[in-house]
C-alpha positions as a printed NumPy array, in Angstrom:
array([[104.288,  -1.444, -48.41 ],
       [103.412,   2.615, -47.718],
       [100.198,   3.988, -49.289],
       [100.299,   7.443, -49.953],
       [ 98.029,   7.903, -46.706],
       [100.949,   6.278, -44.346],
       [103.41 ,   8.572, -46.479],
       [101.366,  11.382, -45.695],
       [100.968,  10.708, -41.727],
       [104.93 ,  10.037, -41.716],
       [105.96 ,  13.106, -43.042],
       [103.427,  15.132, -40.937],
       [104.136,  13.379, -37.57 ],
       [107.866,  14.384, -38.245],
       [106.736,  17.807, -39.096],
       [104.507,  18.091, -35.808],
       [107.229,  16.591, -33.932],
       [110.126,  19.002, -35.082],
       [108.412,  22.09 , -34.592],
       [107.482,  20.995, -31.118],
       [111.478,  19.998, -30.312],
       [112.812,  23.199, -31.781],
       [110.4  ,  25.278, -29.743],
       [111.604,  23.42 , -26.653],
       [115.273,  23.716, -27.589],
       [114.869,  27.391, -27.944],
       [112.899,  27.953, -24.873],
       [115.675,  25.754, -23.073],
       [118.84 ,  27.627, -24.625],
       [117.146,  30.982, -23.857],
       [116.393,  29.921, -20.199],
       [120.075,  29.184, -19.921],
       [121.44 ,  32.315, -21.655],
       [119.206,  34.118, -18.965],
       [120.156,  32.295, -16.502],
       [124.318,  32.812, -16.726],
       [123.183,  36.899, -17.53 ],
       [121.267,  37.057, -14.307],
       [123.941,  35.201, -12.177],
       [126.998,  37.019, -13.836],
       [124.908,  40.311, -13.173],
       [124.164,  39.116,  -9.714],
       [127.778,  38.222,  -9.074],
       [129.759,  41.429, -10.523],
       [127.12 ,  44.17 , -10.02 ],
       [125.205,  43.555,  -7.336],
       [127.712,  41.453,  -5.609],
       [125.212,  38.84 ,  -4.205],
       [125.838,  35.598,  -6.361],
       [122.583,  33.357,  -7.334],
       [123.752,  30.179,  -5.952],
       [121.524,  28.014,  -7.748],
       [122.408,  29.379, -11.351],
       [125.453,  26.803, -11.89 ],
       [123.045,  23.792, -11.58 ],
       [120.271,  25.063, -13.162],
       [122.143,  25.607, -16.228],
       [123.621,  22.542, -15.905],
       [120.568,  20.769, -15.43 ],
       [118.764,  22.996, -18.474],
       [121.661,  21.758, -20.47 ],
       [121.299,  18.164, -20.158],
       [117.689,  18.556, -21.652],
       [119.025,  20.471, -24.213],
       [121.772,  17.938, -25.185],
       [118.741,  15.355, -25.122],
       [116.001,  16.951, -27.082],
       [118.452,  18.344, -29.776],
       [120.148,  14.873, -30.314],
       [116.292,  13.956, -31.427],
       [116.327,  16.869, -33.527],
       [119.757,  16.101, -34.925],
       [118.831,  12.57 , -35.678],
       [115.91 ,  14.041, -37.525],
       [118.063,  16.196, -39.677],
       [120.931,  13.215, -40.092],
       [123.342,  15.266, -38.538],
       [124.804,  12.258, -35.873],
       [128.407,  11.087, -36.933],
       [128.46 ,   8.101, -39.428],
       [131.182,   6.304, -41.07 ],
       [129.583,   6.096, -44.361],
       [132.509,   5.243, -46.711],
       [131.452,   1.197, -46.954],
       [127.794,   2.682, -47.967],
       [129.168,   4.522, -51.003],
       [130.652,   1.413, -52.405],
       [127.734,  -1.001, -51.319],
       [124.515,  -2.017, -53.551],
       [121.481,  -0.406, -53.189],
       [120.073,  -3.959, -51.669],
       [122.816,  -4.645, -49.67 ],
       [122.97 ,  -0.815, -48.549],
       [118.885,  -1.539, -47.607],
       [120.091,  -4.752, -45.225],
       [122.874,  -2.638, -43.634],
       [120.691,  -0.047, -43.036],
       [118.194,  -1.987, -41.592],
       [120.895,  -3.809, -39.431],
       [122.259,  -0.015, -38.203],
       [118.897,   1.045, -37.516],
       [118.045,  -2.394, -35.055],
       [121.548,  -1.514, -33.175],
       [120.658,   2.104, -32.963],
       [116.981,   1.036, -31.822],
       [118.469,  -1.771, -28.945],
       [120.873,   0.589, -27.514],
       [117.912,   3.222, -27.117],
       [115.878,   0.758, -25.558],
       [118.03 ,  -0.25 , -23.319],
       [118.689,   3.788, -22.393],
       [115.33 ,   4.103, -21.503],
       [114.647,   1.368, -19.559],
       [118.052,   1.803, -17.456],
       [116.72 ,   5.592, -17.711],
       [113.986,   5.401, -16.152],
       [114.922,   2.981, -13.135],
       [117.783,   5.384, -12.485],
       [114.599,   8.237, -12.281],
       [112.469,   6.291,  -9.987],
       [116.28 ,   5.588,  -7.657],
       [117.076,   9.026,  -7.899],
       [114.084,  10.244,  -6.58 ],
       [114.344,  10.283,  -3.199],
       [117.236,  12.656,  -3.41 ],
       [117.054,  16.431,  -4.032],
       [119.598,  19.489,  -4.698],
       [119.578,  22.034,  -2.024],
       [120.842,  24.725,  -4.243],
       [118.431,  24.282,  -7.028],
       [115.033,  25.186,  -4.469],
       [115.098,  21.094,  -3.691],
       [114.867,  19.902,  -6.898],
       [114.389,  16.302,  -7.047],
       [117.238,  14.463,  -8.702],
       [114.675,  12.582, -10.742],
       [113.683,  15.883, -13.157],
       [117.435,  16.358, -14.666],
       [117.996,  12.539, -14.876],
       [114.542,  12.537, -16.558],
       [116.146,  13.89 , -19.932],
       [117.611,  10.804, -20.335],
       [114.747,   7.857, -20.695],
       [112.976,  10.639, -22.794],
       [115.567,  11.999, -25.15 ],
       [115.439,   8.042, -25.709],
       [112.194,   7.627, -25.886],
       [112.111,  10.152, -28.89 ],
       [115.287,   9.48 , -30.375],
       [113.593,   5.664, -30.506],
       [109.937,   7.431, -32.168],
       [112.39 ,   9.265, -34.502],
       [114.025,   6.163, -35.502],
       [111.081,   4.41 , -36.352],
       [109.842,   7.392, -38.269],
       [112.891,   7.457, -40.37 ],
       [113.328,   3.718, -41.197],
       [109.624,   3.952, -42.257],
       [110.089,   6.801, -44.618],
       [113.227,   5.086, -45.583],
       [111.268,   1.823, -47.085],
       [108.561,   4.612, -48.181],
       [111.215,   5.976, -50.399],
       [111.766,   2.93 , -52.31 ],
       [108.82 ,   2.188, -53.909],
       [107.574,  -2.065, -53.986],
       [105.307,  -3.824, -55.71 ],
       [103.026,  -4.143, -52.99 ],
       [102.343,  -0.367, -52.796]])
């Protein structure tokens, strides 16, 4: 099914693509530990709180909850009830993985799509105490986390039938 060129381009495109998430997830979780220093510091020392701080690290952490669920589906770290898998065949375990990774694949389609209406609706209204952010930047993480949760997926059911060598390879 895989030659050892598709293996190859797999394995590097996840590679490329979780270097590039973890970056972003560190950037993200420093800006936010920043953040909460600088207003806490602003609050209790200089007495003069940062109004906007509260949002923006809410809004930071929504990305971050986003990007690092791609990560984590990356690494196999989402909850699964995997006790029928233990006791199935390796076919059978091959259809019900298949099956999982369909549901999985719907849902996030439908997340994006509902995502990114929700953006282009939410975009006429702002938050005064984050500098007038549009509403449509925070609700952004959502379509996107999606979108590469949904690239992720398809990367690992591909490397999952790459796994199991056929006769066609």
């Amino acid at each position: 099914m895989f030659g050892s060129r598709s293996r190859y381009l797999i394995e590097k495109t996840q590679t490329i693509l979780r270097g590039i998430l973890q970056r972003v997830c560190f950037i993200l979780l420093l800006a936010i530990v920043i953040n909460v220093i600088a207003a806490v510091f602003a609050r209790y020392v200089l007495f003069y709180p940062l109004n906007f701080a509260d949002q923006l690290t809410k809004y930071l952490l929504i990305w971050l909850a986003f990007l690092g669920s791609s990560l984590a589906m990356d690494e196999g770290a989402h909850v699964a009830v995997d006790i029928l898998s233990k006791k199935l065949s390796s076919t059978f375990l091959k259809v019900v993985s298949v099956l999982v990774s369909v549901v999985i694949g719907l849902f996030l389609i439908l997340l994006v799509y509902y995502g990114f209406i929700f953006v282009l609706k939410s975009s006429v209204f702002s938050d005064p105490l984050v500098f007038g952010l549009s509403m449509s930047y925070p609700y952004l993480s959502v379509p996107v986390g999606a979108l590469i949760m949904l690239f992720q997926l398809s990367l690992i059911t591909a490397a999952r039938f790459k796994a199991q060598p056929s006769k066609f390879d």
